[in-house]
NUSEPA-649435 format. One record per residue (C-alpha): residue number from 1; residue in three letters; x, y, z negated. Coordinates in nm, 4 decimals. Example, Ala and Ser with C-alpha at 12.3 -4.5 7.8 and 13.67 -1.06 7.14 Angstrom:
2
rec k:1 | r:ALA | X:1.2300 | Y:-0.4500 | Z:-0.7800
rec k:2 | r:SER | X:1.3670 | Y:-0.1060 | Z:-0.7140
//
This chain:
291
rec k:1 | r:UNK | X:0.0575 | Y:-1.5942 | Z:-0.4815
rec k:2 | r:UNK | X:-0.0148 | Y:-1.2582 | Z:-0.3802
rec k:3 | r:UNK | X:0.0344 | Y:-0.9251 | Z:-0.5048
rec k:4 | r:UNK | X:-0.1625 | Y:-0.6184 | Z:-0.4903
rec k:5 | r:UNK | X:-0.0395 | Y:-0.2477 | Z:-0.4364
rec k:6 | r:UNK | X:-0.3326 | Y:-0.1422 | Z:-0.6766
rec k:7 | r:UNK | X:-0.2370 | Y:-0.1000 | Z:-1.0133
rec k:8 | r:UNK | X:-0.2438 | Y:0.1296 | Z:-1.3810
rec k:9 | r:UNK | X:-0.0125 | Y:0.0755 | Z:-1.6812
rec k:10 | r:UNK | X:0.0007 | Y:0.2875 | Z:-1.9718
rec k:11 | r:UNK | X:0.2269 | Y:0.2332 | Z:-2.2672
rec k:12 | r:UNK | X:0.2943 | Y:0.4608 | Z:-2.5686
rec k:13 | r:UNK | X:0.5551 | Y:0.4532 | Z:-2.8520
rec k:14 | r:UNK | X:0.7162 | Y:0.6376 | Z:-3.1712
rec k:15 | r:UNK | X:1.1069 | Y:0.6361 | Z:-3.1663
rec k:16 | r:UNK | X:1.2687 | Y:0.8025 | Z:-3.4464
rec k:17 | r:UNK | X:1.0818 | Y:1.2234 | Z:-3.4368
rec k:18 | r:UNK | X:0.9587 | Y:1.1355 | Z:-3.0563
rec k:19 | r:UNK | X:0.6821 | Y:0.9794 | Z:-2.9356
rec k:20 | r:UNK | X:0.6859 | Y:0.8495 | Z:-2.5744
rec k:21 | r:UNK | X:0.4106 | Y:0.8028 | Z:-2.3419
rec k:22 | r:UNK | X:0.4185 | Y:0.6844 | Z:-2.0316
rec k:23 | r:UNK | X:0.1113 | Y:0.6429 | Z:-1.7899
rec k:24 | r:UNK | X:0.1805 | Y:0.4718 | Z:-1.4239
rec k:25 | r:UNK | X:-0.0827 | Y:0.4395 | Z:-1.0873
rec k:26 | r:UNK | X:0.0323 | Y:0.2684 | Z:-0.8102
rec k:27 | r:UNK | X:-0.2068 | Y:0.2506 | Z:-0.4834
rec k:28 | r:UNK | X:-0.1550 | Y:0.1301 | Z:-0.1198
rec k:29 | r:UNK | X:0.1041 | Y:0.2834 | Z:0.1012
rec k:30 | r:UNK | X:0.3568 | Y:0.1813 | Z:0.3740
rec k:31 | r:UNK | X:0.6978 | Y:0.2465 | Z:0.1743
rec k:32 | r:UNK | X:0.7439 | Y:0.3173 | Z:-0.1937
rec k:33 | r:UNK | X:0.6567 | Y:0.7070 | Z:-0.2065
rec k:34 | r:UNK | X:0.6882 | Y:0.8422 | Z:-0.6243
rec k:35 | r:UNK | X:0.5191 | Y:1.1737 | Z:-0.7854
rec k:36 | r:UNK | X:0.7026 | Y:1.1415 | Z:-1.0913
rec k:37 | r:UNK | X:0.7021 | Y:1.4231 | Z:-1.3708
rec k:38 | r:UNK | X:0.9215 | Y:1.4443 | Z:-1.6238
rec k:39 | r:UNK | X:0.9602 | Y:1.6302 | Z:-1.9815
rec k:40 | r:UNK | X:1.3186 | Y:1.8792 | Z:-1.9496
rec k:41 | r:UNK | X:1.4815 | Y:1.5659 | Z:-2.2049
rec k:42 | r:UNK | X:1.4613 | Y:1.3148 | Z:-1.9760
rec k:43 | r:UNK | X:1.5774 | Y:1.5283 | Z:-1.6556
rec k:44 | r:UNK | X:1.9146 | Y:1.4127 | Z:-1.6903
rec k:45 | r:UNK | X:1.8033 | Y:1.0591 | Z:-1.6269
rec k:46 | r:UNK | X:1.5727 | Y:1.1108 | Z:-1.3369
rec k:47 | r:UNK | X:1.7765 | Y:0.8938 | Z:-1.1168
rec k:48 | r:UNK | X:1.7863 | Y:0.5788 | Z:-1.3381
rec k:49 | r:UNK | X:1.4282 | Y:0.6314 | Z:-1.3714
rec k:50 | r:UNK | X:1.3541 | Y:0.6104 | Z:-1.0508
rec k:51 | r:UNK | X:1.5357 | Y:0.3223 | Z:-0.9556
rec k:52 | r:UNK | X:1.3850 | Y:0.1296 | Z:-1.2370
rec k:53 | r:UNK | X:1.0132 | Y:0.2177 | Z:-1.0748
rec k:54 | r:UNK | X:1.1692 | Y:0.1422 | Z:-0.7835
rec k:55 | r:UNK | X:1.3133 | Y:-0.1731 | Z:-0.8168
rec k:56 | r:UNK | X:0.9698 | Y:-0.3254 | Z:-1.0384
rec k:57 | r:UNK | X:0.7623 | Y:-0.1887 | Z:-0.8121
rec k:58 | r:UNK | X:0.8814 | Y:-0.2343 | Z:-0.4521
rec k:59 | r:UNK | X:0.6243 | Y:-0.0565 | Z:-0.2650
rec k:60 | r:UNK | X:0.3031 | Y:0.1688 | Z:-0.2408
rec k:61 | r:UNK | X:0.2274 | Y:0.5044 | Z:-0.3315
rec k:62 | r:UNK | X:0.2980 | Y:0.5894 | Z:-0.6938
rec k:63 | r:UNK | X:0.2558 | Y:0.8447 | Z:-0.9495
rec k:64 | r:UNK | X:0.3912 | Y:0.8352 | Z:-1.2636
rec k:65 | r:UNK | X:0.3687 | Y:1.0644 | Z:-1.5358
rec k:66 | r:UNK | X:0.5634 | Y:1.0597 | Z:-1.8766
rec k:67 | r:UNK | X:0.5555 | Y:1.3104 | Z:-2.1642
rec k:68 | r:UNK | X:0.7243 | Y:1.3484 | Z:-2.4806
rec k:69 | r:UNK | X:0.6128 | Y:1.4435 | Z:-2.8013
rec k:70 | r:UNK | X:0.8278 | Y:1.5848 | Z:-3.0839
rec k:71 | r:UNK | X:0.7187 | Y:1.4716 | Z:-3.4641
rec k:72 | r:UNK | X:0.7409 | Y:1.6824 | Z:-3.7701
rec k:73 | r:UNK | X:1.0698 | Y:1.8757 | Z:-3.6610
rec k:74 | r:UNK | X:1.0189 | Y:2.2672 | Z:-3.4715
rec k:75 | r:UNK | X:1.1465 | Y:2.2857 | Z:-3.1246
rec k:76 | r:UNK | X:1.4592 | Y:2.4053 | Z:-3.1262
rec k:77 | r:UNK | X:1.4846 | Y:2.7645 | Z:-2.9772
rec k:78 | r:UNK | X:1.7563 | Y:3.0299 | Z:-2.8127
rec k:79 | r:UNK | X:1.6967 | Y:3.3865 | Z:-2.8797
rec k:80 | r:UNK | X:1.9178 | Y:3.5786 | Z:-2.6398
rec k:81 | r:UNK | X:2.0957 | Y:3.8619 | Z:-2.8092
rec k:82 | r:UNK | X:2.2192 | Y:4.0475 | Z:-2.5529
rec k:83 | r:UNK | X:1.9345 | Y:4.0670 | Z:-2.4205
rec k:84 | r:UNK | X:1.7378 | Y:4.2144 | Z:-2.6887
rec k:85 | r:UNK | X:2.0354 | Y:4.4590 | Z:-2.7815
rec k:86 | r:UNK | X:1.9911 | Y:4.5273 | Z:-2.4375
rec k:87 | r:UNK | X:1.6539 | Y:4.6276 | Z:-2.4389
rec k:88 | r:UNK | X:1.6415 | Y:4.7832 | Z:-2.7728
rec k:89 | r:UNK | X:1.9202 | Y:5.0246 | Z:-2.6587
rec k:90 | r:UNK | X:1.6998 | Y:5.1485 | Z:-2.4300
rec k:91 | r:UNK | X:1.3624 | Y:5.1633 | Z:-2.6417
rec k:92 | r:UNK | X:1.5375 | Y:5.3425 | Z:-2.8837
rec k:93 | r:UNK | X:1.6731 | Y:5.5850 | Z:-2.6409
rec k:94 | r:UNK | X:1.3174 | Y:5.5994 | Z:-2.4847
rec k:95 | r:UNK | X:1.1126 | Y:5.6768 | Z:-2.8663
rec k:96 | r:UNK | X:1.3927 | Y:5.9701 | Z:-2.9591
rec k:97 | r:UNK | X:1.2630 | Y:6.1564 | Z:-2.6264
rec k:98 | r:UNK | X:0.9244 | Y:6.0844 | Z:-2.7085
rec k:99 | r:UNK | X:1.0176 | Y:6.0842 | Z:-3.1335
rec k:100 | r:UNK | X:0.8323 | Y:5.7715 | Z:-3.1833
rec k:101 | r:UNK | X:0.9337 | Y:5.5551 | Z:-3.4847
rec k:102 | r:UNK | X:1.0810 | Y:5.2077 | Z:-3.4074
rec k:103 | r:UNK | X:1.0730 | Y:5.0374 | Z:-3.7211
rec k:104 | r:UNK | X:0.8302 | Y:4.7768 | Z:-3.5857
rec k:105 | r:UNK | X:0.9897 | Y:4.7427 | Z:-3.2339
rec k:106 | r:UNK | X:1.1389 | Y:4.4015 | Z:-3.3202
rec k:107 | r:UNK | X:0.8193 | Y:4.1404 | Z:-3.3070
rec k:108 | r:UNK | X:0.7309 | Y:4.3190 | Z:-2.9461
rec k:109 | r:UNK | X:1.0792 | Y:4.2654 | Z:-2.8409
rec k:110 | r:UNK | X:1.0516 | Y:3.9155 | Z:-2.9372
rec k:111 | r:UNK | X:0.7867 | Y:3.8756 | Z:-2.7171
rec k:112 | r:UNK | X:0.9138 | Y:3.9965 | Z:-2.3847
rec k:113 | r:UNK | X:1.0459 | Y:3.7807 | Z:-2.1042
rec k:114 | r:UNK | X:1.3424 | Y:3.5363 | Z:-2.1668
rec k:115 | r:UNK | X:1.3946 | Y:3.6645 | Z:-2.5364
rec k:116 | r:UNK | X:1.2778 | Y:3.3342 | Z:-2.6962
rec k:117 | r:UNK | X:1.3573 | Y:3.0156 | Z:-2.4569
rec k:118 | r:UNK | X:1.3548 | Y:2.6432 | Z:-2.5477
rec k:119 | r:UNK | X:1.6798 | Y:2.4564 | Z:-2.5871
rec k:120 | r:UNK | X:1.7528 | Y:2.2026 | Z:-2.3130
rec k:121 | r:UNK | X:1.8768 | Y:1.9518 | Z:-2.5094
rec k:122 | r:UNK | X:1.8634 | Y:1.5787 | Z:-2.3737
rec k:123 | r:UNK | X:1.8187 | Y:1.2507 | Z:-2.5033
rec k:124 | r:UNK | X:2.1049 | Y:1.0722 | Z:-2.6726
rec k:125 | r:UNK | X:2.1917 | Y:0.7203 | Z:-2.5460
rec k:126 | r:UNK | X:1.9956 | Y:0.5265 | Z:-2.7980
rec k:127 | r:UNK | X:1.6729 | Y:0.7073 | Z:-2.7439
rec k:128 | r:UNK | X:1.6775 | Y:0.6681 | Z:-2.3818
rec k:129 | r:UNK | X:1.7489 | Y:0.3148 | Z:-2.4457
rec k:130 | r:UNK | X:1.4270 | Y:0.3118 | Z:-2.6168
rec k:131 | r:UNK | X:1.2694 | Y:0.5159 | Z:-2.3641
rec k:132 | r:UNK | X:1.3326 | Y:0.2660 | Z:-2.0939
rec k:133 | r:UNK | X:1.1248 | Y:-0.0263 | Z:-2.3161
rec k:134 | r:UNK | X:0.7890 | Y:0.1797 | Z:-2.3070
rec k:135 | r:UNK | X:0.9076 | Y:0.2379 | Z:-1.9189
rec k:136 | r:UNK | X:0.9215 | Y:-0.0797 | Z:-1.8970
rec k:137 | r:UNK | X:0.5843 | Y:-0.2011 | Z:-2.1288
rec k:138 | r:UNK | X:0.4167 | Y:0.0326 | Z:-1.8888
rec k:139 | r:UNK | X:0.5488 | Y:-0.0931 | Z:-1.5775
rec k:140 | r:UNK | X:0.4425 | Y:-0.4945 | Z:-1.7198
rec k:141 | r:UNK | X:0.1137 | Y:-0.3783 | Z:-1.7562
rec k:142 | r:UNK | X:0.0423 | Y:-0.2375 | Z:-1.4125
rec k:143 | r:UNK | X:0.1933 | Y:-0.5090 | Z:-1.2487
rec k:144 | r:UNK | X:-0.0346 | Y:-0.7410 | Z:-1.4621
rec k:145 | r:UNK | X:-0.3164 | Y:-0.5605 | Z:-1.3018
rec k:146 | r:UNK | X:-0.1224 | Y:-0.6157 | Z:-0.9057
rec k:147 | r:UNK | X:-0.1700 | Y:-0.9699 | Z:-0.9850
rec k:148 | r:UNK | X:-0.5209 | Y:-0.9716 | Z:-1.0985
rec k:149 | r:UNK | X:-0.6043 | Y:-0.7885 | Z:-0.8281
rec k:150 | r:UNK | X:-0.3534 | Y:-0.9972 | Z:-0.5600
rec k:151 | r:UNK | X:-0.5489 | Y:-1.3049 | Z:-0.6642
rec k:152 | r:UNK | X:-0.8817 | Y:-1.1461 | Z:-0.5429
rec k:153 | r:UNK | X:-0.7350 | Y:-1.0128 | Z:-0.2743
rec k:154 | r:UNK | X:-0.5825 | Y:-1.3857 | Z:-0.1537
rec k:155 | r:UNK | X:-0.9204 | Y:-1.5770 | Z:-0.2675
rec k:156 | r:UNK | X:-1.1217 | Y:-1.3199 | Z:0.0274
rec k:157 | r:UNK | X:-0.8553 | Y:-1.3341 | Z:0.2707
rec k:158 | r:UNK | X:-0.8535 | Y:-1.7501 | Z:0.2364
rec k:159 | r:UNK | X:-1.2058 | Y:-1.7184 | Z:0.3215
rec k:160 | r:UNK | X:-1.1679 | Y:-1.5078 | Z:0.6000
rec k:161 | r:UNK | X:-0.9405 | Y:-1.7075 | Z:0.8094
rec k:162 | r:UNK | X:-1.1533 | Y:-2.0455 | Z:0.7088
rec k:163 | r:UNK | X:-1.3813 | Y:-1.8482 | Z:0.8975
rec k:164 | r:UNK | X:-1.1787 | Y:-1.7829 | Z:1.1913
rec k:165 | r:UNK | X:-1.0901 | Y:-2.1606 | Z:1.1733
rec k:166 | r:UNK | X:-1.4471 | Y:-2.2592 | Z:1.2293
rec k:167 | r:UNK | X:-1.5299 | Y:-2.0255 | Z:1.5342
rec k:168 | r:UNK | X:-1.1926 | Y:-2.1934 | Z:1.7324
rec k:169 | r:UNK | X:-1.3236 | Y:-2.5232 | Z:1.6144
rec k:170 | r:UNK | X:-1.6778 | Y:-2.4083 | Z:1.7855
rec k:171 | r:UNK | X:-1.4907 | Y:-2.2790 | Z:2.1211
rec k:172 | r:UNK | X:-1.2831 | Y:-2.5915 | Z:2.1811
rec k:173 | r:UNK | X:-1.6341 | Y:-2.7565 | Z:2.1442
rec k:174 | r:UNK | X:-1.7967 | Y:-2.5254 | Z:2.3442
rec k:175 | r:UNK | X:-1.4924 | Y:-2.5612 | Z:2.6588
rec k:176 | r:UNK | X:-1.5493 | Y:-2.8522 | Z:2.8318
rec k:177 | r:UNK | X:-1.8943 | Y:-2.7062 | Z:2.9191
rec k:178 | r:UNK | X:-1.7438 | Y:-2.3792 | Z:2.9565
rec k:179 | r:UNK | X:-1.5405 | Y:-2.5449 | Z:3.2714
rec k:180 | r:UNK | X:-1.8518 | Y:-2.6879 | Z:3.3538
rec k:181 | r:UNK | X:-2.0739 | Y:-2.4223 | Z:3.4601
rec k:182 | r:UNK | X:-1.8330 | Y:-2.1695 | Z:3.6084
rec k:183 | r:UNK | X:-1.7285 | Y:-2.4606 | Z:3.8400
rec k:184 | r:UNK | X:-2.1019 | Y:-2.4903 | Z:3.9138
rec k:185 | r:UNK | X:-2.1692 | Y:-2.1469 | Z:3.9543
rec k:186 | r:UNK | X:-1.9573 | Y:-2.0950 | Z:4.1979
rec k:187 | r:UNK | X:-2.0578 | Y:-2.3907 | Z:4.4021
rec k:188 | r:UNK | X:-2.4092 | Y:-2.2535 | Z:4.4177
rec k:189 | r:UNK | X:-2.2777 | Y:-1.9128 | Z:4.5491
rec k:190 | r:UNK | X:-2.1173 | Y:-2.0312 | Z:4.7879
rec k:191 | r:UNK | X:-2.4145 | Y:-2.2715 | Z:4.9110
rec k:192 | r:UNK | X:-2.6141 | Y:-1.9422 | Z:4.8915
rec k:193 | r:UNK | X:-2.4372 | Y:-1.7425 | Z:5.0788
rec k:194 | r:UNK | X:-2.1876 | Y:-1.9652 | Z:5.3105
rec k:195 | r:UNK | X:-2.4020 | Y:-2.2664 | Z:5.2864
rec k:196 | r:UNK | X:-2.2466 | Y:-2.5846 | Z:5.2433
rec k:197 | r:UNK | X:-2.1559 | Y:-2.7633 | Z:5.5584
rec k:198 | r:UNK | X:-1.9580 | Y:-2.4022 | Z:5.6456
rec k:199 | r:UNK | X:-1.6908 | Y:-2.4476 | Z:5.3753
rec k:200 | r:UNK | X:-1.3940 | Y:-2.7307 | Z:5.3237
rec k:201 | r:UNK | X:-1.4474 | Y:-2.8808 | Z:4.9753
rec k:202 | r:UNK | X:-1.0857 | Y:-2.9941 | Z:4.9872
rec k:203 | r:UNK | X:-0.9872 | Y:-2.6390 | Z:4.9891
rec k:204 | r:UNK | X:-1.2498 | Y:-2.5429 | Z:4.7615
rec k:205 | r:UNK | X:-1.0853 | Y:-2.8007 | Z:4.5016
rec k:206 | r:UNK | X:-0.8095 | Y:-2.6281 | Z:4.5226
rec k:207 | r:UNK | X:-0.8943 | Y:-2.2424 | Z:4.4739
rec k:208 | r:UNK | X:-1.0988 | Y:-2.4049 | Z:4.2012
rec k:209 | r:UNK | X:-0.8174 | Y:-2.5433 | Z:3.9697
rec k:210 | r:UNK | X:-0.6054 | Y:-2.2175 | Z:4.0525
rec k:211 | r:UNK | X:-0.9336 | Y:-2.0402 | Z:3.9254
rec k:212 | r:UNK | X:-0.9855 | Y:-2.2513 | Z:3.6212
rec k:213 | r:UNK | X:-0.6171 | Y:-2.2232 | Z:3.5787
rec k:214 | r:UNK | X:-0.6170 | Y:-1.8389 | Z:3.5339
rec k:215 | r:UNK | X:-0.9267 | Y:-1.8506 | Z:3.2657
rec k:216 | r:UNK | X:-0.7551 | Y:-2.1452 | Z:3.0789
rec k:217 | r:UNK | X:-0.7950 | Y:-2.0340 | Z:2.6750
rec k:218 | r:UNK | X:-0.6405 | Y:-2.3898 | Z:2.5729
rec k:219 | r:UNK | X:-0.2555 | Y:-2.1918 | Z:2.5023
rec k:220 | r:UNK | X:-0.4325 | Y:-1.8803 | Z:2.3113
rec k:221 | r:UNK | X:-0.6833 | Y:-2.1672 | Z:2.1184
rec k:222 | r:UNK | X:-0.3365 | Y:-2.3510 | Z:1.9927
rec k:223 | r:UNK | X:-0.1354 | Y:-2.0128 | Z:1.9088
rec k:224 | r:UNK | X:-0.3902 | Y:-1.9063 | Z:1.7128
rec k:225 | r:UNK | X:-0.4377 | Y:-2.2249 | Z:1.5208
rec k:226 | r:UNK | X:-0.0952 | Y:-2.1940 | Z:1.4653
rec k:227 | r:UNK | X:-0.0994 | Y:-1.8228 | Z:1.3163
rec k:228 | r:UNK | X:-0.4055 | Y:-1.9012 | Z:1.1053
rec k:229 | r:UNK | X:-0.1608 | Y:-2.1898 | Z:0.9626
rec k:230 | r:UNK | X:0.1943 | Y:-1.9688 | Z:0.8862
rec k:231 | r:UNK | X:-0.0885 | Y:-1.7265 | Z:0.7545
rec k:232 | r:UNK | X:-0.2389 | Y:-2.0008 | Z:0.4884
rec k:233 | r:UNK | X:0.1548 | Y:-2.1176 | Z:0.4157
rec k:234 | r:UNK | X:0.2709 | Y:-1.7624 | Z:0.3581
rec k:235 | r:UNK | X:-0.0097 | Y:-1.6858 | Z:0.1199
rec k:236 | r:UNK | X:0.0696 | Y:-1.9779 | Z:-0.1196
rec k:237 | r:UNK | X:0.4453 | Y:-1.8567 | Z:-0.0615
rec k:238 | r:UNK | X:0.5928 | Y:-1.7419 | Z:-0.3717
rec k:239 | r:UNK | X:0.7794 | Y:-1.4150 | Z:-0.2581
rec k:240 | r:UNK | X:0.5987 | Y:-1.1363 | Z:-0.4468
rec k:241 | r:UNK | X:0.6446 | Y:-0.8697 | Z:-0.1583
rec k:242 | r:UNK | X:0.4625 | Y:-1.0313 | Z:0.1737
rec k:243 | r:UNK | X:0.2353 | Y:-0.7911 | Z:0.3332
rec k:244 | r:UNK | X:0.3992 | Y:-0.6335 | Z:0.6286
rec k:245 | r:UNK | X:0.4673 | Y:-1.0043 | Z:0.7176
rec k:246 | r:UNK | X:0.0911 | Y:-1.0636 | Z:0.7104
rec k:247 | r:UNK | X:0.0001 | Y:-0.7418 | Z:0.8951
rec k:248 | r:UNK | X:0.2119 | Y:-0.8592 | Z:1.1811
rec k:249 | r:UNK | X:0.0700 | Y:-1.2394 | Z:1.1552
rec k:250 | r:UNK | X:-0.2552 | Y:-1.0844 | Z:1.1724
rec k:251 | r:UNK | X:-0.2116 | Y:-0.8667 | Z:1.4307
rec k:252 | r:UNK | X:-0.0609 | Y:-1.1984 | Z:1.6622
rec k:253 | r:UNK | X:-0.4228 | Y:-1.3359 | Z:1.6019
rec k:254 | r:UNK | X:-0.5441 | Y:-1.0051 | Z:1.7076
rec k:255 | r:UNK | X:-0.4247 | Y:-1.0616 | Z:2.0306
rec k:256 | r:UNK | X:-0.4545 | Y:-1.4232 | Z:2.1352
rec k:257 | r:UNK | X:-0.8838 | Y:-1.3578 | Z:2.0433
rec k:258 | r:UNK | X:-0.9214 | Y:-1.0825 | Z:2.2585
rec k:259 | r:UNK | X:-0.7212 | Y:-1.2362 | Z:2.4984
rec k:260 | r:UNK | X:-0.9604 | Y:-1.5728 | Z:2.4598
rec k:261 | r:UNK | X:-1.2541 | Y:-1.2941 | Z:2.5113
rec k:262 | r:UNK | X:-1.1404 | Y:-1.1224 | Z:2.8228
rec k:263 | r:UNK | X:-1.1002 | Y:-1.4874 | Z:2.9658
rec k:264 | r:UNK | X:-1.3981 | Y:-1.6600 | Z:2.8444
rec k:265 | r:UNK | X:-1.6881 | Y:-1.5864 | Z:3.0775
rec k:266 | r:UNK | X:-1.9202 | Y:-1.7683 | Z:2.8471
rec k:267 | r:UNK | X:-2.1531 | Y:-1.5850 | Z:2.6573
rec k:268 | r:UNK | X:-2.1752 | Y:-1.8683 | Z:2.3621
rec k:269 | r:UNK | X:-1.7570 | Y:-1.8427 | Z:2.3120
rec k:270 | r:UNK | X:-1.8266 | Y:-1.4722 | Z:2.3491
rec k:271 | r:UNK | X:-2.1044 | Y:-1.4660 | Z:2.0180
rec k:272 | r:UNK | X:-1.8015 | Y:-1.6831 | Z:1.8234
rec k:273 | r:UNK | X:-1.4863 | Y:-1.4151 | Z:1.9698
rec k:274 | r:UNK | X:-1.6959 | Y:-1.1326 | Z:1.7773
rec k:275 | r:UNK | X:-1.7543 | Y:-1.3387 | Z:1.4641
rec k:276 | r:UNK | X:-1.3691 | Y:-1.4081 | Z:1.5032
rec k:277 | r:UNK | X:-1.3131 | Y:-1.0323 | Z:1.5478
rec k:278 | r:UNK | X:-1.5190 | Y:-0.9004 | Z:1.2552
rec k:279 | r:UNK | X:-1.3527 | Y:-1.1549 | Z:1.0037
rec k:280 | r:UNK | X:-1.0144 | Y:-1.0321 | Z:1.1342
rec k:281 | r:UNK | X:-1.0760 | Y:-0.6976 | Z:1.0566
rec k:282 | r:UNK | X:-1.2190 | Y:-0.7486 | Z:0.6852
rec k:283 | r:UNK | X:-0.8243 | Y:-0.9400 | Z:0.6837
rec k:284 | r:UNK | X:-0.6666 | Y:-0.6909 | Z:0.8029
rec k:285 | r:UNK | X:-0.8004 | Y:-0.4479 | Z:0.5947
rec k:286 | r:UNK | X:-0.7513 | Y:-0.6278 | Z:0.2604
rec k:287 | r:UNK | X:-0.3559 | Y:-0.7263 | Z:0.4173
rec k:288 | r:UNK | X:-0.3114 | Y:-0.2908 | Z:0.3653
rec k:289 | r:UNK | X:-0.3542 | Y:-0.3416 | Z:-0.0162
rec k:290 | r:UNK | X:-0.0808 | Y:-0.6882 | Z:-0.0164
rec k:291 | r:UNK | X:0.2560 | Y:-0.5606 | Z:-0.1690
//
């Protein structure tokens, strides 16, 4: 079963005068990276939070957003005192210079800077008990969506390495003739331009199989055959996070086809090393999106 970095999970929910909402994206990345914005109440439990994303989520690059909603109660408020005795010491001082009256100096005083501030209260224990369900009724929802997406995700890349299957079943039929004519090719070179009676085919025999030796693909045909195999097994594994462990898989295959191209010399295993190389990178494209 796989899993898929791609996900969104919204939940929402009235506890007692507050109403909770949490809304959760999750996309690709290499490590788990969080953008997560909080209301002032919950700032005190930031790092529990986080750990809980963390944990259910394991990787990718997330941002998660909650806000909280006060019902039918007034924000509770600080007026600062001091500070407005402070500045209507002075405005008072200021409008018997200039004899201005200051019966009505108190609604612009309670408009100036820091006069008026929110209380930073927090959550009690039993809300933020609360709080973590909808955390976590979010969190089941995007990670419904991973799985949706995971089992699209493992349906293509099942394809692509039956495809990659068939092109090494093509080479190993195409070898044998492969062999075949570069033996032959040479021979006629060398008729050409030593002539025949001028060489020693004994010797010949031998530079031959040191030659064909060299250009063997037989080792790179079986490892690959064998990725393409822990690739299919680790697939129907049931560990949730597997996709650096398919990145590097895929990029083993990686090497052991270009490594069959650069040895080939045969322009039919050549047309079935670029089929090989095009479904590789359609994998290895949809691997960046495996959790």
């Amino acid at each position: 079963m796989l899993k898929s970095m791609t996900g969104f999970g919204r939940a929402e929910q009235t506890v007692n005068d507050k109403t909770f909402l949490v809304e959760i994206k999750s996309l690709n990345g290499k490590q788990f990276e969080l953008q997560l914005k909080l209301p002032p109440l919950l700032k005190p439990y930031e790092f529990d939070i986080r750990n809980i994303l963390q944990e259910q989520l394991v990787r990718g690059s997330v941002d998660c957003m909650i806000t909280i909603k006060q019902n039918g109660t007034s924000k509770p408020v600080t007026i600062n005192t001091d500070l407005i005795k402070a500045y209507y010491q002075q405005i008072e001082q200021l409008a018997g210079e200039l004899k201005i009256d200051t019966n009505s100096v108190l609604s612009a005083l309670l408009r100036l800077p820091e006069i008026v501030t929110p209380t930073n209260d927090m959550l009690n224990e039993n809300d933020f008990n609360e709080f973590k369900k909808v955390l976590n009724n979010a969190l089941t929802e995007l990670n419904n969506h991973r799985i949706e997406e995971g089992a699209s995700l493992e349906k293509d890349l099942i394809k692509r390495i039956t495809n990659i299957n068939a092109q090494e079943e093509s080479i190993i039929k195409l070898e044998p003739n492969r062999l075949k004519k570069i033996r032959e090719n040479i021979e006629q070179l060398l008729q050409e331009h030593v002539g025949k009676e001028n060489y020693d085919n004994n010797r010949l025999e031998q530079e031959l199989i040191y030659y064909i030796e060299k250009i063997d693909i037989h080792e790179e045909q079986v490892r690959l055959k064998q990725h393409c195999e822990y690739f299919n097994t680790l697939l129907a594994d049931k560990d949730e996070s597997k996709g650096k462990k398919l990145s590097f898989i895929i990029q083993e295959m990686g090497r052991e086809i270009n490594t069959t191209g650069s040895k080939a010399y045969d322009a039919d295993i050549q047309k079935c090393v670029v089929i090989m190389k095009d479904e590789l990178e359609k994998a290895k494209e949809q691997v960046l999106n495996v959790l």
